[in-house]
VOTORDREN-961269 format. One record per residue (C-alpha): residue number from 1; x, y, z. Coordinates in Angstrom, 1 decimal, decimal comma, m for minus. Example, Ala and Ser with C-alpha at 12.3 -4.5 7.8 and 13.67 -1.06 7.14 Angstrom:
REM residues 2
num: 1 | xx: 12,3 | yy: m4,5 | zz: 7,8
num: 2 | xx: 13,7 | yy: m1,1 | zz: 7,1
REM end
This chain:
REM residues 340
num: 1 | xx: m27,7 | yy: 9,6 | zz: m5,0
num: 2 | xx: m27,4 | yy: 9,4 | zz: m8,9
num: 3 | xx: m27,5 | yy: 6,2 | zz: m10,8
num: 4 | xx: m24,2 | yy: 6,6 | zz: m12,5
num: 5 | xx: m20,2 | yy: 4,8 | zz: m11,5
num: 6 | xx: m17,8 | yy: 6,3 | zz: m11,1
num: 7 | xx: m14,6 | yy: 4,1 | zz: m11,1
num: 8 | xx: m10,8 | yy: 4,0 | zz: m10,7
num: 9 | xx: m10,0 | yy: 1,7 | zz: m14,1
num: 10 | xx: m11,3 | yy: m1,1 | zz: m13,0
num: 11 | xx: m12,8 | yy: m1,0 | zz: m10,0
num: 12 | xx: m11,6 | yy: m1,4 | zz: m6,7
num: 13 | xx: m8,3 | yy: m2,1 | zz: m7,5
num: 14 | xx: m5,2 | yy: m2,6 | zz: m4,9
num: 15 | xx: m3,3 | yy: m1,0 | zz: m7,8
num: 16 | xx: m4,0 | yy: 2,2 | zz: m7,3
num: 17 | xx: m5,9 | yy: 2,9 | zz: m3,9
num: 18 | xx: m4,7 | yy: 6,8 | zz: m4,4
num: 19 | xx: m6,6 | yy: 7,8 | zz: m7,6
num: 20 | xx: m9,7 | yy: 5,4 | zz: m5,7
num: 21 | xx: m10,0 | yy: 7,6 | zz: m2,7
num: 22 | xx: m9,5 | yy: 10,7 | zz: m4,9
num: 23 | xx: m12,3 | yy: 9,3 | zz: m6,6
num: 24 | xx: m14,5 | yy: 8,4 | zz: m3,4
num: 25 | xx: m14,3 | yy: 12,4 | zz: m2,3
num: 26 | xx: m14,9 | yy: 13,9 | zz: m5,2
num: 27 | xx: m18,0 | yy: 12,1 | zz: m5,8
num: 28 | xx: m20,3 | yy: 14,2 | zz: m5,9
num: 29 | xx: m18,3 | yy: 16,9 | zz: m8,1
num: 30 | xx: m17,7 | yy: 14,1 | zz: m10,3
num: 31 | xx: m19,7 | yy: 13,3 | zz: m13,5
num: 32 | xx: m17,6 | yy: 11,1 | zz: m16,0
num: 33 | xx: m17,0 | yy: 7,6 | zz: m16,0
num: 34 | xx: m13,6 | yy: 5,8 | zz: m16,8
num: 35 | xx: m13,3 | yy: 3,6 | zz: m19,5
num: 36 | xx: m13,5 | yy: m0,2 | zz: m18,0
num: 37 | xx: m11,4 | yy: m1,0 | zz: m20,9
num: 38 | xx: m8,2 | yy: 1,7 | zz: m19,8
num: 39 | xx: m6,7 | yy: m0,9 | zz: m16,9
num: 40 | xx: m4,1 | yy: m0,3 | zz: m14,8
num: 41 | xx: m0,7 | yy: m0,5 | zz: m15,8
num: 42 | xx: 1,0 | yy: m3,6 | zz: m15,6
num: 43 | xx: 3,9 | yy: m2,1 | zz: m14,3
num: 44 | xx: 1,9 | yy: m0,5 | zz: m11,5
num: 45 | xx: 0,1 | yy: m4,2 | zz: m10,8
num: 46 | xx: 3,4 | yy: m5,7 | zz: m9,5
num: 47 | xx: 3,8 | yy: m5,1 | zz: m5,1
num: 48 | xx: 7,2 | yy: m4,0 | zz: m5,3
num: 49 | xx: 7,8 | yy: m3,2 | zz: m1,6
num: 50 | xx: 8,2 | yy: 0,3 | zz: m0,6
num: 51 | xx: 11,2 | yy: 1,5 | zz: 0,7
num: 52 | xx: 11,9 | yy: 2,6 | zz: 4,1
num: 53 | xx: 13,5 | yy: 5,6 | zz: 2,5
num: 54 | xx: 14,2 | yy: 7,2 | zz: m0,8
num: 55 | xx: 17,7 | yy: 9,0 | zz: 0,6
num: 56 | xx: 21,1 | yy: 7,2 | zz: 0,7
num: 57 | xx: 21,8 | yy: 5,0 | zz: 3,9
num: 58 | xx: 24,9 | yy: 6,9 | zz: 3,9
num: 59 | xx: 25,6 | yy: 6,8 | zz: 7,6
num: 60 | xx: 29,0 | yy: 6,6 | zz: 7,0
num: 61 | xx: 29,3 | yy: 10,5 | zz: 6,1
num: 62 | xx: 26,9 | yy: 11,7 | zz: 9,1
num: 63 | xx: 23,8 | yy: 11,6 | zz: 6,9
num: 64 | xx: 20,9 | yy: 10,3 | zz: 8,9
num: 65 | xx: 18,2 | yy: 11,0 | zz: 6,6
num: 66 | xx: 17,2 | yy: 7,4 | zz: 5,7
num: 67 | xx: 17,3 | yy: 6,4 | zz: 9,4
num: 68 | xx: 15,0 | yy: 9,3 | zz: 10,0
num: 69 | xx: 12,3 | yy: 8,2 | zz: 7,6
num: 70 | xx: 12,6 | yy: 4,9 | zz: 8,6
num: 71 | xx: 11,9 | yy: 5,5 | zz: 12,4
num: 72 | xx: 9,4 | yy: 8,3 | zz: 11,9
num: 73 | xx: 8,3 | yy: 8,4 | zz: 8,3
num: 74 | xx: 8,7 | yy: 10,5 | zz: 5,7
num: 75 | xx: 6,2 | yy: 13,3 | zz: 6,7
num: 76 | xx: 6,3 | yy: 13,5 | zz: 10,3
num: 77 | xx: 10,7 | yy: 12,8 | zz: 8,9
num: 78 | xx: 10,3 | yy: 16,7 | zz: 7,6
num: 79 | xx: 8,2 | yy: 17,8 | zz: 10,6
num: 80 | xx: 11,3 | yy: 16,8 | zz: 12,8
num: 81 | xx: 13,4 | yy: 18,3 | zz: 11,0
num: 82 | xx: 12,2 | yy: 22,1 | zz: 11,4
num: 83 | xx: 11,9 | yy: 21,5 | zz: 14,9
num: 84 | xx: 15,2 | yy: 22,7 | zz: 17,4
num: 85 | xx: 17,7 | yy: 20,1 | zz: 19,0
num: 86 | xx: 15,7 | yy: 20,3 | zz: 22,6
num: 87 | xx: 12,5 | yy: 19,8 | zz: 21,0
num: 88 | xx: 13,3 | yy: 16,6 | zz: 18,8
num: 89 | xx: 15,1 | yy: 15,1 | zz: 21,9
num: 90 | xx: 11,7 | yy: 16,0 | zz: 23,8
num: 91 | xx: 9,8 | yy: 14,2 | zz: 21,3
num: 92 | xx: 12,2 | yy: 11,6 | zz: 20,7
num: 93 | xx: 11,8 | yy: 10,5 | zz: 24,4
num: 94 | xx: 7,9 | yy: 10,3 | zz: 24,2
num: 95 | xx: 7,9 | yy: 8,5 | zz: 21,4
num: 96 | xx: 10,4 | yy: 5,9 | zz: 23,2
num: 97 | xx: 7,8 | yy: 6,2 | zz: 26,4
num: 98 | xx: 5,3 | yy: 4,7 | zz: 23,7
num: 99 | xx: 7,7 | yy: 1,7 | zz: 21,9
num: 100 | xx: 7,5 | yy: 0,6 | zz: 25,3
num: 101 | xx: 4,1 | yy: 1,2 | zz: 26,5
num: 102 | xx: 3,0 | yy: m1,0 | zz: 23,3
num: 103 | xx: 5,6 | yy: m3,9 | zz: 23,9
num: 104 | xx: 6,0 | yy: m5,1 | zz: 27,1
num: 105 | xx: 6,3 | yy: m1,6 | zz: 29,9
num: 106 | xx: 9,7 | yy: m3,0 | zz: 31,1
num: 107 | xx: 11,5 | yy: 0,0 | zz: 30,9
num: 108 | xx: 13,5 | yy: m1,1 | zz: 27,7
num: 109 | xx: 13,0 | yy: m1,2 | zz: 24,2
num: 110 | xx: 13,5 | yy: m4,2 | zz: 22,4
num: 111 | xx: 14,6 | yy: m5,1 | zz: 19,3
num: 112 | xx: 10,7 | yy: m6,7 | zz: 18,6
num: 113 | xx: 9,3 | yy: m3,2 | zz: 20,0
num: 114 | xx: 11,4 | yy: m1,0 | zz: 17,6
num: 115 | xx: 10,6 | yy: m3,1 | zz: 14,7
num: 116 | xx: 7,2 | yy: m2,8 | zz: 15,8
num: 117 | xx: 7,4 | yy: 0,9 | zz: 15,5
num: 118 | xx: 8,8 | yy: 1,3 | zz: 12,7
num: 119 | xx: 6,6 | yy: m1,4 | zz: 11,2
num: 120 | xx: 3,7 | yy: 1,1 | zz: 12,6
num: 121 | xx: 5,1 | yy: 4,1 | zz: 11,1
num: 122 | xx: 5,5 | yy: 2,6 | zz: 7,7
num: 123 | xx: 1,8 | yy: 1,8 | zz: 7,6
num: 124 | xx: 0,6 | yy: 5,1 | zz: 8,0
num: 125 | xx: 0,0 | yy: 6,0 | zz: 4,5
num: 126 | xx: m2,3 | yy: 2,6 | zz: 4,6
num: 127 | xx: m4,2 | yy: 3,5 | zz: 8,0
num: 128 | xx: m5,2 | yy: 7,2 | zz: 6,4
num: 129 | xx: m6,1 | yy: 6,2 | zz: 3,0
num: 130 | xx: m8,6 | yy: 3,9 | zz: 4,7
num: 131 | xx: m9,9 | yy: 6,9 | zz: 7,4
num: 132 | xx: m10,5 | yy: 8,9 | zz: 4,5
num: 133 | xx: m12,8 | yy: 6,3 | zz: 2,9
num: 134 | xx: m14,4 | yy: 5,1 | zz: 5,5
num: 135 | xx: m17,0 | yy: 8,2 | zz: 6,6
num: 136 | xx: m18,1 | yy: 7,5 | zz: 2,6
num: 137 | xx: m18,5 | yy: 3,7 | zz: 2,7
num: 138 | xx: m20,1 | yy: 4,0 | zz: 6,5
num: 139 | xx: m23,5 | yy: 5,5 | zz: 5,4
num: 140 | xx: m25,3 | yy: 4,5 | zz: 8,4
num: 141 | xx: m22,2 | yy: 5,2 | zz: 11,1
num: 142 | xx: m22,8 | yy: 2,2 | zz: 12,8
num: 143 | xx: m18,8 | yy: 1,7 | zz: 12,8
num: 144 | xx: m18,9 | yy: m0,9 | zz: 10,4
num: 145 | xx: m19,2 | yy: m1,1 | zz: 6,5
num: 146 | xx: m21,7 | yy: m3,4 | zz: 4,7
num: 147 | xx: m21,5 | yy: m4,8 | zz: 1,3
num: 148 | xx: m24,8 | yy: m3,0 | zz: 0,2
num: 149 | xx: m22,6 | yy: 0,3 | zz: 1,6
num: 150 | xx: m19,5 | yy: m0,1 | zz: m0,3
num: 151 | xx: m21,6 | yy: m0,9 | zz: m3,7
num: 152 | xx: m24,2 | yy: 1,6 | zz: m3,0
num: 153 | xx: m21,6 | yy: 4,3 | zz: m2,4
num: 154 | xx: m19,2 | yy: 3,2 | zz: m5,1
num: 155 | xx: m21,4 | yy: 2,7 | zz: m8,1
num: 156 | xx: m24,8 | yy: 4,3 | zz: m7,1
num: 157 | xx: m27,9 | yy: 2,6 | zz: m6,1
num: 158 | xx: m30,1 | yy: 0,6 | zz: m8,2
num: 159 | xx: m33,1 | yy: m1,3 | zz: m7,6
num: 160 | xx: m33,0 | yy: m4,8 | zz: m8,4
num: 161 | xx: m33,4 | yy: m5,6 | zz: m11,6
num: 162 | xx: m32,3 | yy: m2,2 | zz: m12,7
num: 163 | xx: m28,6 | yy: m2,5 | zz: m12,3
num: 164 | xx: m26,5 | yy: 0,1 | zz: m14,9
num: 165 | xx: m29,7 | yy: 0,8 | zz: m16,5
num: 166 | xx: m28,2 | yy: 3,5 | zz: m17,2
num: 167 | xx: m24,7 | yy: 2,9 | zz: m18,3
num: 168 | xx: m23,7 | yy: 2,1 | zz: m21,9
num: 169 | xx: m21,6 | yy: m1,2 | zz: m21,4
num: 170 | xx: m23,6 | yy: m2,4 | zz: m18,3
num: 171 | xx: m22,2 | yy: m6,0 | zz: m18,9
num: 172 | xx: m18,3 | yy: m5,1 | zz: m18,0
num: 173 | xx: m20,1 | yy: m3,0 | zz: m14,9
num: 174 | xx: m21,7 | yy: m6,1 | zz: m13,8
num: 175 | xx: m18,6 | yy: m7,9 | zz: m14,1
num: 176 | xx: m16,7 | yy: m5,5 | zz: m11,9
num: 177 | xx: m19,6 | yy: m5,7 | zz: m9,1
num: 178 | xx: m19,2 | yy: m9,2 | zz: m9,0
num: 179 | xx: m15,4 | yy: m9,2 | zz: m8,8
num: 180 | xx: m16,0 | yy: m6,7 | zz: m6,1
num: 181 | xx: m18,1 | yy: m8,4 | zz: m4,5
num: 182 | xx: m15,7 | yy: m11,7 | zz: m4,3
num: 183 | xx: m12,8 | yy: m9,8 | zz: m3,2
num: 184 | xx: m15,2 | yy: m8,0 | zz: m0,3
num: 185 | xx: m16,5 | yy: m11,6 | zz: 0,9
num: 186 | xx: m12,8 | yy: m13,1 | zz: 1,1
num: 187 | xx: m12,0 | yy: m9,8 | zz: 3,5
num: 188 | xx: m14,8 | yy: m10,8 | zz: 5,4
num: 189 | xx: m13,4 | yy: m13,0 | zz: 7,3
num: 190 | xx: m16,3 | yy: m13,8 | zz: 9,5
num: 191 | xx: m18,9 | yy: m13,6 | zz: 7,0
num: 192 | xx: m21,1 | yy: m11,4 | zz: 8,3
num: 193 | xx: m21,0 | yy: m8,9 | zz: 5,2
num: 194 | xx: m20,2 | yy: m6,4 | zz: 7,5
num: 195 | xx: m16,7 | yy: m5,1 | zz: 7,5
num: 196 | xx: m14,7 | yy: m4,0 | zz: 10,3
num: 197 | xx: m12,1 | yy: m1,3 | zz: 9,7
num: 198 | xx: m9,6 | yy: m4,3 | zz: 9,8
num: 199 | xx: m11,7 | yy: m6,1 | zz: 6,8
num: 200 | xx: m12,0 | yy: m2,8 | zz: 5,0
num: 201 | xx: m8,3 | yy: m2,4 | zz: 5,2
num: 202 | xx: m7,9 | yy: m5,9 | zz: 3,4
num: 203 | xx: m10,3 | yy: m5,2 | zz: 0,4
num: 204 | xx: m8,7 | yy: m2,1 | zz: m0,2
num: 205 | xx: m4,9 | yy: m2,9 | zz: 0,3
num: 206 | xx: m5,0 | yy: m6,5 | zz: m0,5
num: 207 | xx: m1,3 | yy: m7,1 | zz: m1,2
num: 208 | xx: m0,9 | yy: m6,7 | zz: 2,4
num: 209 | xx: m2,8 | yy: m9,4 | zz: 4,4
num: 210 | xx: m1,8 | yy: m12,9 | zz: 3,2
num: 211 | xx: m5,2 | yy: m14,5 | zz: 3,2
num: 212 | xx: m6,1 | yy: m12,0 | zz: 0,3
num: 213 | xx: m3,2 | yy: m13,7 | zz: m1,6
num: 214 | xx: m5,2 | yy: m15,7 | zz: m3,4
num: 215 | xx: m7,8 | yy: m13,2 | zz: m5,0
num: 216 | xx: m4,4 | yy: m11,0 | zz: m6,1
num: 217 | xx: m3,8 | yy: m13,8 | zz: m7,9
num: 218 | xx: m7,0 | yy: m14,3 | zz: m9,4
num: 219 | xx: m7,6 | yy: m10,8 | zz: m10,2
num: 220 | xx: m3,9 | yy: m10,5 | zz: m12,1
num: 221 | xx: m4,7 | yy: m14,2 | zz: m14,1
num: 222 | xx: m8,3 | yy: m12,4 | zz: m15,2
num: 223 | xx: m6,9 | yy: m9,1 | zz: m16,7
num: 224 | xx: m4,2 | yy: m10,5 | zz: m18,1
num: 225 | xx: m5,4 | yy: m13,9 | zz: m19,3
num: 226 | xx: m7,6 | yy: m12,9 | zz: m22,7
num: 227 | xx: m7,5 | yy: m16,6 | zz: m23,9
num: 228 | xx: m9,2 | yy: m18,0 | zz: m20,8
num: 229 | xx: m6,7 | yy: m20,3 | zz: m20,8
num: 230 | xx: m5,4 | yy: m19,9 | zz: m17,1
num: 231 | xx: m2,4 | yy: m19,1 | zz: m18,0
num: 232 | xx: m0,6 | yy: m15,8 | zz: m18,9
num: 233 | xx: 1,4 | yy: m16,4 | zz: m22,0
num: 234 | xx: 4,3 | yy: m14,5 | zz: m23,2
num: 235 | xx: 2,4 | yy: m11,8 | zz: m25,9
num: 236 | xx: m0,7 | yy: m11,4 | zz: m22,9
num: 237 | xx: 2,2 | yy: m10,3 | zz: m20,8
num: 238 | xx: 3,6 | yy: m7,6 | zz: m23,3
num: 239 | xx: m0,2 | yy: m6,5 | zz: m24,2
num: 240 | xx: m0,3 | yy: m5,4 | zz: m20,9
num: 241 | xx: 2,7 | yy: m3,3 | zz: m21,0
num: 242 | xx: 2,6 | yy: m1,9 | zz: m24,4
num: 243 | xx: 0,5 | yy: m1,6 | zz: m27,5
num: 244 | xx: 2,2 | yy: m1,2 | zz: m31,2
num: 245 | xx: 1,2 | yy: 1,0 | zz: m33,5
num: 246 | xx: 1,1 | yy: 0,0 | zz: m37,4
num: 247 | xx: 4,3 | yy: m0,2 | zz: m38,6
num: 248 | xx: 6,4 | yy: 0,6 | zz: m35,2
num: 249 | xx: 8,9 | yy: m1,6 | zz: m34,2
num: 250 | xx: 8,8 | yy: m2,5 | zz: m30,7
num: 251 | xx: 11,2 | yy: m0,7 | zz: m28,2
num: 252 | xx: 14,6 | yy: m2,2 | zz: m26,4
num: 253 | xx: 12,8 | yy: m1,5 | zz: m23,0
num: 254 | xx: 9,6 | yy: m4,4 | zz: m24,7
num: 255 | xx: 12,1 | yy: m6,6 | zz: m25,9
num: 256 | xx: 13,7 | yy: m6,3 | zz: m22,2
num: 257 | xx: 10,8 | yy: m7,1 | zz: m20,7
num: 258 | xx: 10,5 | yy: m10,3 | zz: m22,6
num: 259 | xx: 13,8 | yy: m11,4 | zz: m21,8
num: 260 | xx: 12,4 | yy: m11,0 | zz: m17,8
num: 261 | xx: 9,1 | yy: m12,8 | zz: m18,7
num: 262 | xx: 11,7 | yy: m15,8 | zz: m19,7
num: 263 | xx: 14,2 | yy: m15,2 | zz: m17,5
num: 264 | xx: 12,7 | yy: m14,5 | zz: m13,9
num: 265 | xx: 9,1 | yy: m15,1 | zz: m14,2
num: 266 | xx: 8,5 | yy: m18,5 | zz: m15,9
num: 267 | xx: 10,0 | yy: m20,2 | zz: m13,3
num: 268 | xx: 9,3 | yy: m23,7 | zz: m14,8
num: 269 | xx: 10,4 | yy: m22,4 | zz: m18,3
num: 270 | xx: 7,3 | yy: m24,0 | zz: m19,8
num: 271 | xx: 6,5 | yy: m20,5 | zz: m21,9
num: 272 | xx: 3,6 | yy: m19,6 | zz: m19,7
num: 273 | xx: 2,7 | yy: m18,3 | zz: m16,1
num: 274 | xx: 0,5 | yy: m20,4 | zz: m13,7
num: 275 | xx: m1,3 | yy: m19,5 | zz: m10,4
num: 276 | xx: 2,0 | yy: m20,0 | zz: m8,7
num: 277 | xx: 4,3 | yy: m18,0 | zz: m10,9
num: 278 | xx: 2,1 | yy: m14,9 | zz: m10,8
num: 279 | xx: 1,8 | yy: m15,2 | zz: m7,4
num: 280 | xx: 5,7 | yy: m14,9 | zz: m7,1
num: 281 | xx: 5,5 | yy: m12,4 | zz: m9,6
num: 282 | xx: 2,8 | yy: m9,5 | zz: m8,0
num: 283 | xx: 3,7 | yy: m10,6 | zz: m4,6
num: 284 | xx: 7,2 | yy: m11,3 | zz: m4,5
num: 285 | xx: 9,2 | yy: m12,7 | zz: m1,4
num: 286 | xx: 10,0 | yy: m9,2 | zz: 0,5
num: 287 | xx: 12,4 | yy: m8,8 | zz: 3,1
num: 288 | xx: 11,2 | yy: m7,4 | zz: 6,4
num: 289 | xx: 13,3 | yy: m3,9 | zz: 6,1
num: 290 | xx: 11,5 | yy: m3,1 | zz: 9,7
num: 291 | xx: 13,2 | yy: m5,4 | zz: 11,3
num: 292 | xx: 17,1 | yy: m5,1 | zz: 9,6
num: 293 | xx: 16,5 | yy: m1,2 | zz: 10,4
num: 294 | xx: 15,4 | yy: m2,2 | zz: 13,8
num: 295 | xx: 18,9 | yy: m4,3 | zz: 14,2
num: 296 | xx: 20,7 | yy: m1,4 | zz: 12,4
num: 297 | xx: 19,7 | yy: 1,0 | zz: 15,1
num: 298 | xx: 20,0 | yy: m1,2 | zz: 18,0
num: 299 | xx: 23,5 | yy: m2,2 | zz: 17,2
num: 300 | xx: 24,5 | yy: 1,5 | zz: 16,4
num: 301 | xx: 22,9 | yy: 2,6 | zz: 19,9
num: 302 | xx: 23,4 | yy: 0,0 | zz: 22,1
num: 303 | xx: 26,2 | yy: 1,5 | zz: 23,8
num: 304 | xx: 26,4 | yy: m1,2 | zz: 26,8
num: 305 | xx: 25,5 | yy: m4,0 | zz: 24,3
num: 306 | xx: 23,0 | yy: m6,1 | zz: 26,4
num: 307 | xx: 20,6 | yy: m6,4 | zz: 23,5
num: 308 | xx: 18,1 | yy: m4,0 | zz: 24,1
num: 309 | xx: 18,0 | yy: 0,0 | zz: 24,7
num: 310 | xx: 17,3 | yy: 2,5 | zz: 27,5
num: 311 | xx: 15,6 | yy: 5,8 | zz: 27,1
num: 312 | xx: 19,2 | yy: 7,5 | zz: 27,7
num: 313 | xx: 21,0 | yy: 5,4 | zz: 24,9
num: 314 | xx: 18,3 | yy: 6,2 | zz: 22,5
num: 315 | xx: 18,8 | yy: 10,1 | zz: 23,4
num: 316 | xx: 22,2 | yy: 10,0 | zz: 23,6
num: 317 | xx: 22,3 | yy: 9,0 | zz: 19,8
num: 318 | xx: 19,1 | yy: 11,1 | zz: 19,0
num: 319 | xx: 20,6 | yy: 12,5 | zz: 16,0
num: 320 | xx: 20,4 | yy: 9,1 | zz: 13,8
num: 321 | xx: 17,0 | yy: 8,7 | zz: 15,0
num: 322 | xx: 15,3 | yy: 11,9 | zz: 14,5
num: 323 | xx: 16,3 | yy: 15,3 | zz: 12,7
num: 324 | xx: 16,3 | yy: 18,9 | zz: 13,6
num: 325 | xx: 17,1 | yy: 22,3 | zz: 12,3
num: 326 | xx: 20,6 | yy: 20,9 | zz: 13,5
num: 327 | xx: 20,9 | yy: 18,6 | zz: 10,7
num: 328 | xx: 20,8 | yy: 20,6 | zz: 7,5
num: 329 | xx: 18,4 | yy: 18,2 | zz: 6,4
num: 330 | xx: 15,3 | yy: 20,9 | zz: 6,9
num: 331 | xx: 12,5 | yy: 20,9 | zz: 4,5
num: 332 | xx: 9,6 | yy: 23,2 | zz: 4,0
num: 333 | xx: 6,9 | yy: 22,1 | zz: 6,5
num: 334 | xx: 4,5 | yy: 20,3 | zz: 4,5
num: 335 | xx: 1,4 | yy: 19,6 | zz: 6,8
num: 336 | xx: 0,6 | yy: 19,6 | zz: 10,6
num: 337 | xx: 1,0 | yy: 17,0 | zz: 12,5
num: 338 | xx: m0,6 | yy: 16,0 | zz: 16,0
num: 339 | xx: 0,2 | yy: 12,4 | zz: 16,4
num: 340 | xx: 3,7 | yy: 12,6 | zz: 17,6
REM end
């Protein structure tokens, strides 16, 4: 393996786990190395929670497409909806077999179950970004991931002593190991250096597992805070966001974004960010849109209003949860799909 790193930014970075994995399977082709100085965005730092949907909840007017990508997701949302009536009812009732298989096998599906689900289908995008890393951090194919793996197969192997030898600003690559390192030992929950797919899933996606909360933190106080202070001041937050040129006067949308620094995210108004407003800040209190979609299809389908759903009042309103060439809501057929 060549001694040379190749890096999203900086590092491993919850920020951008896309352009990472793009990075991981091109490795080999690859032979450039990102600036450590270009870091992410700051915009693209804060966990603003996804969506269920991008389209309109607009089931008012007979337009199902935001319950559709809610319950299935959006890809397998446009494999549905190339698919004919009797098909997508045929699916649909598998798919129902499953909800309850998963919950409790009574027959019914629940309003935890269909939550559940949809929870599950939401996650996808996580579950496959971590599959497609995982065959290059899992040198060895014992089914779990080591430390000396991840950094071996992320930024080439050195022997000791010899660490970026090779690279021009081998001290900000050190620094990046190490914070690596620290956010691979807090995933590793039973520290035993060796990662399970669950423990991989946390150092890569972070913002999701609340025991990682901390190291979010620490990571957003430690690119943003370039006075050491511990404490993200006012002009640190801007830097982050935008860069003057001589002579330019600084945008609306900069001056905006001050007004939010004062406004929403120094909670204590003391002119400065702690721990505990960045926190609120990168990992913001989220609403669990699972489960108001869950209650939103329940209530809607619930015909005998006992609570819970049968297989026949979830096909007799199969419509809102799935799509079909029936729908007018078809879309070119983007990719296969087997797990439905």
């Amino acid at each position: 393996m060549e001694n040379s790193v190749r890096r999203d930014n900086l590092g491993l970075t919850m920020w951008r786990p896309s352009l990472l994995l793009l990075l991981l399977l091109l490795r080999h082709g690859a032979q450039g190395k990102p600036s450590p100085e270009a870091g992410p965005h700051g915009q693209g730092r804060v966990h603003h929670q996804a969506p269920l949907s991008e389209a309109a909840h607009d089931d008012a007017h007979g337009n199902f497409q935001y319950d559709h990508e809610a319950f299935l997701g959006r890809e397998v949302a446009k494999e549905f909806d190339q698919l004919s009536p009797e098909e997508s009812q045929a699916r649909l009732g598998r798919i129902v077999d499953r909800m309850d298989r998963a919950g409790d096998g009574d027959g019914w599906v629940s309003l935890a179950e269909l939550r559940s689900w949809i929870a599950h289908t939401q996650q996808r995008h996580i579950r496959d970004s971590v599959s497609a890393a995982w065959n290059t951090y899992d040198t060895d194919r014992d089914g779990r991931v080591g430390w000396e793996e991840l950094r071996n197969a992320t930024y080439g192997y050195y022997a000791p002593g010899e660490e970026f030898h090779d690279v021009e600003d081998a001290e900000t690559y050190k620094k990046m190991l190490t914070r690596d390192e620290r956010r691979f030992r807090v995933a590793d929950q039973d520290g035993d250096l060796m990662a399970t797919r669950e423990e991989l899933t946390a150092f890569l996606h972070p913002e999701e597992f609340p025991h990682m909360r901390d190291i979010v933190v620490a990571e957003t106080l430690e690119d943003l805070d370039k006075n050491k202070d511990g404490y993200i001041q006012v002009d640190e937050y801007i830097a982050d966001l935008y860069s003057a040129e001589p002579g330019e006067e600084e945008p609306a949308w900069v001056q905006t974004e001050r007004e939010q620094f004062r406004d929403f995210r120094d909670l204590n108004k003391d002119g400065r960010l702690d721990g505990s407003e960045v926190g609120h800040w990168v990992l913001p209190p989220a609403q669990d849109q699972p489960l108001v979609e869950a209650n939103h299809l329940l209530h809607e389908s619930d015909t005998d209003k006992d609570g819970r759903l049968s297989k026949a009042e979830i096909l007799g309103n199969w419509n809102m949860f799935v799509g079909s060439q029936a729908t007018n809501y078809g879309e070119d057929l983007t990719r296969h799909h087997d797990e439905l």
